[in-house]
Residue, then its C-alpha position, 0 to 999 in steps of 0.5 A: x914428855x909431851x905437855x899435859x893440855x896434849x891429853x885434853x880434859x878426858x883421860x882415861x887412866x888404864x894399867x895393872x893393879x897397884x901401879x898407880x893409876x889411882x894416885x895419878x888420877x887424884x893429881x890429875x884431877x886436882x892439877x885439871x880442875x876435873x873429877x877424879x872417878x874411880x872404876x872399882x867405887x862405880x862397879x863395886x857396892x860400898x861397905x863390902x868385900x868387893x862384891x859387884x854391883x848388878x851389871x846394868x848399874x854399873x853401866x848406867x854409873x860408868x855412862x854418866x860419869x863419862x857424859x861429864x864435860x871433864x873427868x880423870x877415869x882410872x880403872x880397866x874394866x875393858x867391856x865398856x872401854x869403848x864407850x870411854x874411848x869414844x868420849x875420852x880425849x887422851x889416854x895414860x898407860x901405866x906400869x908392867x912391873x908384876x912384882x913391883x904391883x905384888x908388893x904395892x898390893x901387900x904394903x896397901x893392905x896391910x899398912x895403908x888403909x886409905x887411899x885414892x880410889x879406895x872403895x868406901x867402907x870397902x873390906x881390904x884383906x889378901x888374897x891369894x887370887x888377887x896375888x894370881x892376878x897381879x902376877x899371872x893374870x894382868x900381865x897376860x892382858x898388857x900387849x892386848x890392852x895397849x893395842x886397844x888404846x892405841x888403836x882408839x888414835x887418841x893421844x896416848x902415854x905408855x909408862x912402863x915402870x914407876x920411874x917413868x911415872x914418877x918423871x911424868x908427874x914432876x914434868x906435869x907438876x904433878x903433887x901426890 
């Protein structure tokens, strides 16, 4: 496991849903003295269902964010990855485990109402597209997203499962 000072104090956190990126970022952030930010807090509008902000707010959000001296930004939304890669110092890959996220996903709604990275005020329900996209959709994106991160040259971590991402944060130090 290469040491943590390896990834710089800008890293970008990228992987499916439900596979940890959020609780990796808290530690992150706090183990690096950074702020922890949230793609789904900058790109959805609080106190509702999800529903998106206008396009050119979430981009001015997303870009402000990322001139910052140091953060931990989690979160896929690859229409602006190349703006973060730019600024980014390292990159974490998470998880490929559909149904590991599935379950993830229906243990967080309905029994886990706060969380790392949950939107404020924000109206958590299933959802059978959701369920679609953590099981069909995502995985579809795993080979053409990890080819964009590695081509940025950054330095990268690929963790493929919750049992590598659990080794990583006891190597860093890491507490939930």
């Amino acid at each position: 496991m290469p040491p943590l000072s390896d990834l710089g104090r800008r890293i970008v956190i990228c992987g499916p849903s439900n596979a940890g990126k959020s609780t990796l970022a808290r530690a992150l952030s706090r183990k690096l003295g950074v702020e922890p930010i949230y793609l789904d807090q900058l790109h959805h509008m609080p106190g509702t269902d999800y529903r998106p902000r206008p396009p050119e707010e979430f981009l001015r959000l997303h870009d402000a964010a990322i001139a910052e001296n140091g953060w931990v930004m989690e979160g896929n939304y690859f229409a602006l990855i190349p703006q973060r890669l730019a600024r980014a110092t390292g990159i974490i890959l998470l998880g490929s485990e559909p149904w590991r996220g599935l379950v993830r996903y229906v243990r967080r709604t309905l029994f886990e109402p706060v969380g790392a990275g949950r939107l404020d005020g924000g109206i958590d329900r299933l959802n059978w597209d959701m369920v679609r996209f953590i099981v069909i959709e995502q995985p579809k994106k795993r080979q053409r997203d990890s080819k964009i991160l590695a081509d940025s040259g950054l330095p990268m971590i690929t963790l493929d499962s919750m049992r590598a991402l659990n080794a990583l944060c006891a190597a860093w130090n890491l507490s939930r």
